[in-house]
C-alpha positions in Angstrom: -9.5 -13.7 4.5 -10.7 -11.6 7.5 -12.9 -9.1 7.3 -12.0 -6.2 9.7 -14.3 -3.3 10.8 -13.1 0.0 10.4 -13.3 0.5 14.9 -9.6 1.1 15.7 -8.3 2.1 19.3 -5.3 4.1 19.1 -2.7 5.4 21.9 0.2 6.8 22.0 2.9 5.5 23.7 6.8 6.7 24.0 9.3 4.1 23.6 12.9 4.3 24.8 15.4 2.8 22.6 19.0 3.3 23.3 19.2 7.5 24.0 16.3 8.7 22.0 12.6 8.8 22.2 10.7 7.7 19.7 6.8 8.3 19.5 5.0 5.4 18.1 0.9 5.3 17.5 -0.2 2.1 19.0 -3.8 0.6 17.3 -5.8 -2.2 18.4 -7.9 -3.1 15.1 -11.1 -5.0 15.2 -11.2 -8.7 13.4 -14.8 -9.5 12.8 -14.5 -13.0 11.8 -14.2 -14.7 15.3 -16.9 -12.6 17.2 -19.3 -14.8 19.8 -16.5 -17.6 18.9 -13.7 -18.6 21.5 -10.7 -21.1 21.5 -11.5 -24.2 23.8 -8.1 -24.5 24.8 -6.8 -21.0 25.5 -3.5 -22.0 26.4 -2.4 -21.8 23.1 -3.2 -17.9 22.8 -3.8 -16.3 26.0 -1.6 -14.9 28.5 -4.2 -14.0 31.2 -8.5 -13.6 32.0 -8.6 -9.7 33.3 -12.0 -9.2 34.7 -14.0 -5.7 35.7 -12.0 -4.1 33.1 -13.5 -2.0 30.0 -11.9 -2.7 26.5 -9.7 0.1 27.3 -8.4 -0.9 30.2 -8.1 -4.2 28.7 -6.1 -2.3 25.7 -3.6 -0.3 28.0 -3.0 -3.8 30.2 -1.2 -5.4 27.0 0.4 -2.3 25.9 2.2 -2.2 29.3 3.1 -6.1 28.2 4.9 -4.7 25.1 5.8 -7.1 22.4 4.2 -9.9 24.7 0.7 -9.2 24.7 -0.3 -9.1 20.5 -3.9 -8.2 21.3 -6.8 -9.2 23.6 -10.2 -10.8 23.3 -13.4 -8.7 24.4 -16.7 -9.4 26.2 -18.8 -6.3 26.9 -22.0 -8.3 28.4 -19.5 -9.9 30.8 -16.7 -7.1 31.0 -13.9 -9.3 30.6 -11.1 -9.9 28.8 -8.4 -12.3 27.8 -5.0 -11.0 27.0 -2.9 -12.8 23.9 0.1 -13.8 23.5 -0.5 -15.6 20.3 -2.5 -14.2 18.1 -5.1 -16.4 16.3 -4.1 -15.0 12.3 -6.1 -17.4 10.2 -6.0 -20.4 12.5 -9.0 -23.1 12.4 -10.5 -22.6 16.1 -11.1 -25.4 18.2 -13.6 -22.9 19.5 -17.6 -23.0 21.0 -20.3 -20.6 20.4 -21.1 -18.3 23.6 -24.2 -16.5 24.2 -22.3 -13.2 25.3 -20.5 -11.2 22.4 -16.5 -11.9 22.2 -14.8 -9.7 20.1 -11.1 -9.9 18.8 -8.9 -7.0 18.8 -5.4 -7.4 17.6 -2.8 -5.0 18.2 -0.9 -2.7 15.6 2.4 -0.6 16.2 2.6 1.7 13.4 5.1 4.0 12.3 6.4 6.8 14.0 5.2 10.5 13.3 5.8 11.2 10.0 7.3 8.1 8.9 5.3 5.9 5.8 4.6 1.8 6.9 5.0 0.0 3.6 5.6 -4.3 4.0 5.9 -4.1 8.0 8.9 -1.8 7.8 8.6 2.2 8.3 9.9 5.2 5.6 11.4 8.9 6.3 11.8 11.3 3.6 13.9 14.1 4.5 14.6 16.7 1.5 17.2 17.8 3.3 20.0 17.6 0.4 23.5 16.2 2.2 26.3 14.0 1.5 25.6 10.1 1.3 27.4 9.9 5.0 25.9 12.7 6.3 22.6 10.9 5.3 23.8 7.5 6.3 24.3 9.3 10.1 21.0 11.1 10.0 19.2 7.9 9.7 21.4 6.5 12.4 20.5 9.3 15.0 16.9 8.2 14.3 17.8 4.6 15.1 17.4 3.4 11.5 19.3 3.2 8.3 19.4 4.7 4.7 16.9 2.6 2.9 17.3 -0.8 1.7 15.4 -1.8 -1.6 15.0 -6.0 -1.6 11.7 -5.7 -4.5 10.7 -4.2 -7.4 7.7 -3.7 -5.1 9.8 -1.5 -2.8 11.5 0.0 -5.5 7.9 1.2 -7.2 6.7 2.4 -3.5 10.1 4.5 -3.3 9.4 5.9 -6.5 6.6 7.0 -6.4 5.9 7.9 -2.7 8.8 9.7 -2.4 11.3 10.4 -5.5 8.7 11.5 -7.8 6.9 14.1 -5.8 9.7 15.6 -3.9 11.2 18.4 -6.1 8.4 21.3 -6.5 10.0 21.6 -10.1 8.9 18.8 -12.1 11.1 15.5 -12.9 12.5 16.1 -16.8 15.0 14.8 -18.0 17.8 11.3 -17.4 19.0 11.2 -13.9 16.4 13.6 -12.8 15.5 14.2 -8.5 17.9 11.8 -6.9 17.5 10.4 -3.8 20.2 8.5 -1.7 19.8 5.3 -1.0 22.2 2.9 0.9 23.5 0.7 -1.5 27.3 1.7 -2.4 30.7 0.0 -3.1 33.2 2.4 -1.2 34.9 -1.0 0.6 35.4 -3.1 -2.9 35.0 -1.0 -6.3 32.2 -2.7 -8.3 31.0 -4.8 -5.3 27.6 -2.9 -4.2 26.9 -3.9 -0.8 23.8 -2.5 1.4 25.8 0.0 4.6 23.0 -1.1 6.5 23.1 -4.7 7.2 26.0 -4.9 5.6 24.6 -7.7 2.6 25.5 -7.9 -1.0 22.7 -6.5 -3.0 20.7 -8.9 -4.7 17.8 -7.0 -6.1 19.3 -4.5 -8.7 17.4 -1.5 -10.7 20.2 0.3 -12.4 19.9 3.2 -15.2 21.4 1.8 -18.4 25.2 2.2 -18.7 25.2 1.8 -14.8 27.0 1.5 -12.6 29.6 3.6 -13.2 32.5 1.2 -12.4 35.0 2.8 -14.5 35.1 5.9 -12.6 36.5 4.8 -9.0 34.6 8.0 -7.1 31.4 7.4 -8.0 30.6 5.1 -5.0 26.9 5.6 -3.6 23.8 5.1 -5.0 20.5 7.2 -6.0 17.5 5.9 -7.2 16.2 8.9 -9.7 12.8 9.8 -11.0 12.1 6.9 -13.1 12.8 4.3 -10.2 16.5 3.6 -11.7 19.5 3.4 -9.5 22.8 5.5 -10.6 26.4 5.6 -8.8 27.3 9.4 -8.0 30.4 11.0 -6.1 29.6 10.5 -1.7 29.4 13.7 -1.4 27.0 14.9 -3.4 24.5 17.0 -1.8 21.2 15.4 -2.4 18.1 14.1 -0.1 17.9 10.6 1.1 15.1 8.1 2.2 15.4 6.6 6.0 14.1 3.1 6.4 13.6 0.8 9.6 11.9 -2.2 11.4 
Protein backbone atom coordinates (compact mmCIF):
# COMPACT_ATOMS: atom_id res chain seq x y z
CA UNK A 1 0.00 0.00 0.00
CA UNK A 2 1.32 3.60 -0.56
CA UNK A 3 2.06 5.77 1.89
CA UNK A 4 1.02 9.41 0.91
CA UNK A 5 2.24 12.66 2.61
CA UNK A 6 -0.18 14.98 3.70
CA UNK A 7 1.47 17.94 0.70
CA UNK A 8 -1.54 18.45 -1.60
CA UNK A 9 -1.65 21.23 -4.43
CA UNK A 10 -4.98 22.32 -5.05
CA UNK A 11 -6.61 24.66 -7.96
CA UNK A 12 -9.53 25.47 -8.95
CA UNK A 13 -10.62 25.14 -12.14
CA UNK A 14 -14.27 25.81 -14.01
CA UNK A 15 -15.36 23.17 -16.19
CA UNK A 16 -18.06 23.58 -18.93
CA UNK A 17 -20.33 20.74 -19.36
CA UNK A 18 -23.25 21.15 -21.56
CA UNK A 19 -24.81 24.87 -20.36
CA UNK A 20 -23.73 25.08 -16.87
CA UNK A 21 -20.55 25.67 -14.89
CA UNK A 22 -19.56 23.66 -12.62
CA UNK A 23 -16.63 24.49 -10.05
CA UNK A 24 -14.47 21.56 -9.29
CA UNK A 25 -11.26 21.60 -6.69
CA UNK A 26 -8.50 20.02 -8.63
CA UNK A 27 -5.49 18.24 -6.06
CA UNK A 28 -2.34 16.89 -6.94
CA UNK A 29 -1.49 14.49 -3.90
CA UNK A 30 2.02 13.42 -3.07
CA UNK A 31 2.89 9.39 -3.27
CA UNK A 32 5.99 8.90 -1.26
CA UNK A 33 6.71 5.40 -2.25
CA UNK A 34 8.45 6.07 -5.64
CA UNK A 35 10.57 9.17 -4.62
CA UNK A 36 14.55 9.19 -6.16
CA UNK A 37 12.96 6.06 -8.25
CA UNK A 38 12.02 6.43 -12.10
CA UNK A 39 10.55 4.02 -14.78
CA UNK A 40 13.32 2.94 -17.30
CA UNK A 41 10.98 2.94 -20.02
CA UNK A 42 8.74 5.96 -19.74
CA UNK A 43 6.80 5.22 -22.57
CA UNK A 44 4.50 3.40 -20.77
CA UNK A 45 3.47 6.48 -18.38
CA UNK A 46 4.57 9.71 -19.69
CA UNK A 47 3.15 11.96 -22.10
CA UNK A 48 5.94 14.57 -22.20
CA UNK A 49 9.68 15.89 -20.27
CA UNK A 50 8.75 19.81 -19.47
CA UNK A 51 11.92 21.43 -18.41
CA UNK A 52 12.56 25.10 -16.56
CA UNK A 53 9.21 24.61 -15.03
CA UNK A 54 8.48 24.70 -11.09
CA UNK A 55 6.03 21.95 -9.69
CA UNK A 56 3.44 24.42 -10.26
CA UNK A 57 3.81 25.11 -13.56
CA UNK A 58 4.29 21.55 -14.02
CA UNK A 59 0.80 21.06 -12.12
CA UNK A 60 -1.25 23.68 -14.27
CA UNK A 61 0.50 22.09 -17.70
CA UNK A 62 -1.56 18.71 -17.01
CA UNK A 63 -4.55 20.45 -15.80
CA UNK A 64 -4.78 22.19 -19.21
CA UNK A 65 -4.46 18.33 -20.57
CA UNK A 66 -7.67 17.45 -18.75
CA UNK A 67 -8.45 13.86 -18.30
CA UNK A 68 -5.13 13.09 -20.31
CA UNK A 69 -2.50 14.09 -18.15
CA UNK A 70 -3.34 11.83 -14.50
CA UNK A 71 -0.36 13.48 -12.75
CA UNK A 72 3.27 14.40 -13.22
CA UNK A 73 6.70 13.34 -11.85
CA UNK A 74 8.88 16.06 -10.07
CA UNK A 75 12.57 16.94 -9.78
CA UNK A 76 13.36 20.06 -7.83
CA UNK A 77 17.40 19.72 -8.04
CA UNK A 78 16.97 19.52 -11.87
CA UNK A 79 13.54 21.59 -12.24
CA UNK A 80 11.93 19.21 -14.52
CA UNK A 81 9.13 17.38 -14.94
CA UNK A 82 7.49 14.49 -16.71
CA UNK A 83 3.79 14.65 -17.45
CA UNK A 84 1.67 11.19 -17.12
CA UNK A 85 -0.65 9.75 -18.91
CA UNK A 86 -0.62 6.55 -16.97
CA UNK A 87 -0.38 6.59 -13.79
CA UNK A 88 2.01 4.10 -12.00
CA UNK A 89 -0.98 2.83 -9.10
CA UNK A 90 0.89 -0.06 -7.48
CA UNK A 91 2.92 -1.16 -10.56
CA UNK A 92 6.41 -3.04 -9.95
CA UNK A 93 8.87 -0.37 -11.65
CA UNK A 94 11.29 -1.26 -14.01
CA UNK A 95 12.86 1.77 -12.56
CA UNK A 96 16.81 3.01 -11.49
CA UNK A 97 17.89 4.98 -8.55
CA UNK A 98 18.81 8.83 -9.42
CA UNK A 99 20.93 10.96 -7.43
CA UNK A 100 18.42 14.08 -7.79
CA UNK A 101 15.08 13.78 -5.78
CA UNK A 102 11.96 12.64 -8.12
CA UNK A 103 8.83 12.91 -6.57
CA UNK A 104 5.30 11.61 -7.75
CA UNK A 105 2.32 13.58 -7.71
CA UNK A 106 -0.88 12.22 -8.90
CA UNK A 107 -3.81 14.15 -9.65
CA UNK A 108 -7.33 14.28 -7.84
CA UNK A 109 -10.59 15.89 -9.13
CA UNK A 110 -12.83 16.10 -6.22
CA UNK A 111 -16.23 17.05 -5.81
CA UNK A 112 -17.81 20.16 -6.55
CA UNK A 113 -18.51 22.83 -3.80
CA UNK A 114 -20.65 21.43 -1.40
CA UNK A 115 -21.03 18.08 -2.84
CA UNK A 116 -19.68 14.83 -0.44
CA UNK A 117 -16.95 12.25 -2.63
CA UNK A 118 -17.86 8.74 -1.23
CA UNK A 119 -16.50 5.51 -3.76
CA UNK A 120 -15.34 7.95 -6.69
CA UNK A 121 -18.79 9.25 -7.13
CA UNK A 122 -19.94 12.85 -5.57
CA UNK A 123 -23.29 13.57 -3.13
CA UNK A 124 -25.70 16.76 -2.76
CA UNK A 125 -28.07 17.08 -0.06
CA UNK A 126 -30.63 19.53 -0.60
CA UNK A 127 -33.34 19.89 2.28
CA UNK A 128 -35.28 21.51 0.14
CA UNK A 129 -38.61 19.36 0.59
CA UNK A 130 -40.29 18.83 -3.21
CA UNK A 131 -41.99 16.25 -5.24
CA UNK A 132 -39.97 13.14 -6.40
CA UNK A 133 -39.89 14.82 -10.12
CA UNK A 134 -39.35 17.97 -9.02
CA UNK A 135 -36.24 16.41 -7.25
CA UNK A 136 -35.44 14.11 -10.13
CA UNK A 137 -35.17 17.65 -12.37
CA UNK A 138 -33.20 19.53 -9.72
CA UNK A 139 -30.48 16.98 -9.87
CA UNK A 140 -30.73 17.12 -13.63
CA UNK A 141 -30.11 20.93 -13.79
CA UNK A 142 -27.00 20.10 -11.82
CA UNK A 143 -25.95 17.58 -14.44
CA UNK A 144 -26.49 14.57 -12.23
CA UNK A 145 -29.24 12.36 -10.92
CA UNK A 146 -31.29 11.43 -7.73
CA UNK A 147 -29.09 9.03 -6.06
CA UNK A 148 -28.53 5.52 -6.92
CA UNK A 149 -27.74 3.06 -3.92
CA UNK A 150 -25.83 -0.26 -5.53
CA UNK A 151 -24.28 -1.28 -1.48
CA UNK A 152 -25.13 -1.70 1.81
CA UNK A 153 -22.02 0.43 1.94
CA UNK A 154 -23.65 3.30 0.09
CA UNK A 155 -26.79 2.75 1.73
CA UNK A 156 -24.92 3.11 5.46
CA UNK A 157 -22.98 6.38 3.94
CA UNK A 158 -26.53 7.80 2.87
CA UNK A 159 -27.83 7.17 6.24
CA UNK A 160 -25.80 8.47 8.13
CA UNK A 161 -24.25 11.41 6.29
CA UNK A 162 -27.25 12.70 5.18
CA UNK A 163 -30.75 11.19 6.41
CA UNK A 164 -29.95 11.00 9.89
CA UNK A 165 -28.75 14.53 10.62
CA UNK A 166 -30.93 16.47 8.39
CA UNK A 167 -34.16 17.30 10.37
CA UNK A 168 -33.13 19.71 13.38
CA UNK A 169 -35.99 17.68 15.31
CA UNK A 170 -34.73 14.39 16.11
CA UNK A 171 -35.51 10.99 14.00
CA UNK A 172 -38.42 9.00 16.36
CA UNK A 173 -40.46 6.96 15.30
CA UNK A 174 -41.16 4.13 11.83
CA UNK A 175 -40.69 6.02 8.63
CA UNK A 176 -39.14 8.88 10.26
CA UNK A 177 -36.93 11.94 7.94
CA UNK A 178 -37.39 10.64 4.43
CA UNK A 179 -35.29 11.38 1.77
CA UNK A 180 -35.99 10.70 -1.95
CA UNK A 181 -34.07 8.58 -3.70
CA UNK A 182 -34.37 7.53 -7.36
CA UNK A 183 -35.54 4.14 -7.27
CA UNK A 184 -39.39 3.99 -8.29
CA UNK A 185 -41.80 1.77 -10.37
CA UNK A 186 -44.12 4.50 -12.08
CA UNK A 187 -43.51 2.61 -15.71
CA UNK A 188 -44.36 -1.21 -14.36
CA UNK A 189 -46.25 -1.43 -10.79
CA UNK A 190 -43.97 -3.60 -8.64
CA UNK A 191 -41.00 -3.40 -11.04
CA UNK A 192 -38.52 -0.88 -9.15
CA UNK A 193 -36.17 0.45 -11.64
CA UNK A 194 -33.34 3.20 -10.97
CA UNK A 195 -34.74 6.82 -13.25
CA UNK A 196 -31.30 7.42 -13.54
CA UNK A 197 -29.69 4.87 -15.62
CA UNK A 198 -32.56 3.43 -16.21
CA UNK A 199 -31.48 -0.36 -14.48
CA UNK A 200 -33.51 -2.73 -12.50
CA UNK A 201 -32.53 -2.43 -8.85
CA UNK A 202 -30.56 -5.12 -7.65
CA UNK A 203 -29.45 -4.09 -4.25
CA UNK A 204 -32.73 -3.70 -2.09
CA UNK A 205 -33.06 -2.16 1.70
CA UNK A 206 -36.73 -2.08 2.18
CA UNK A 207 -38.79 -1.31 5.66
CA UNK A 208 -40.70 -4.49 6.53
CA UNK A 209 -44.15 -4.77 4.84
CA UNK A 210 -42.45 -2.90 1.82
CA UNK A 211 -42.96 -2.10 -0.85
CA UNK A 212 -46.23 -1.05 -0.94
CA UNK A 213 -47.39 -2.87 -4.09
CA UNK A 214 -50.89 -3.13 -3.24
CA UNK A 215 -51.46 0.48 -3.36
CA UNK A 216 -50.82 1.50 -7.16
CA UNK A 217 -49.77 5.45 -6.14
CA UNK A 218 -47.29 4.87 -4.02
CA UNK A 219 -44.48 4.79 -6.73
CA UNK A 220 -41.15 6.47 -5.49
CA UNK A 221 -38.86 5.67 -3.06
CA UNK A 222 -37.37 7.13 0.37
CA UNK A 223 -34.81 5.83 2.31
CA UNK A 224 -35.87 6.88 6.11
CA UNK A 225 -33.91 7.28 9.34
CA UNK A 226 -32.95 3.80 9.91
CA UNK A 227 -31.41 3.29 6.28
CA UNK A 228 -34.73 1.48 5.13
CA UNK A 229 -36.31 2.13 1.83
CA UNK A 230 -40.30 2.80 1.77
CA UNK A 231 -42.67 3.54 -1.52
CA UNK A 232 -44.63 6.92 -0.93
CA UNK A 233 -47.11 8.97 -3.21
CA UNK A 234 -44.56 11.22 -6.22
CA UNK A 235 -45.53 13.94 -4.94
CA UNK A 236 -44.82 14.06 -1.66
CA UNK A 237 -42.98 17.00 -0.54
CA UNK A 238 -39.81 15.77 0.98
CA UNK A 239 -35.86 16.44 0.47
CA UNK A 240 -33.77 14.32 -1.87
CA UNK A 241 -30.08 13.32 -2.19
CA UNK A 242 -28.29 14.22 -5.75
CA UNK A 243 -25.63 11.77 -6.88
CA UNK A 244 -22.99 11.85 -9.89
CA UNK A 245 -19.76 10.71 -11.58
Amino acid sequence: MFKYSAIIFSFLVIFRKFTNSCLLDVQFIKNTSVEDTLPISGQEFYLKAIKNRSRAECAMQCLQLRSTCVGLVYSEMRFRCYLMKSSFNGKVLDGQSRSSSWEYWYKVDVCPRGWLPFDDHCYLFNKIATSWNDAKGNCERENAYLVEVNTAKENDFLQSTYVQNHDSRPCVGEYACPVWIGANDIDKEGEFIWSGSKEKIVFLHWYPSEPSTHVPEQNCVTIVHEGLWDDTTCFSKIPFICEKE
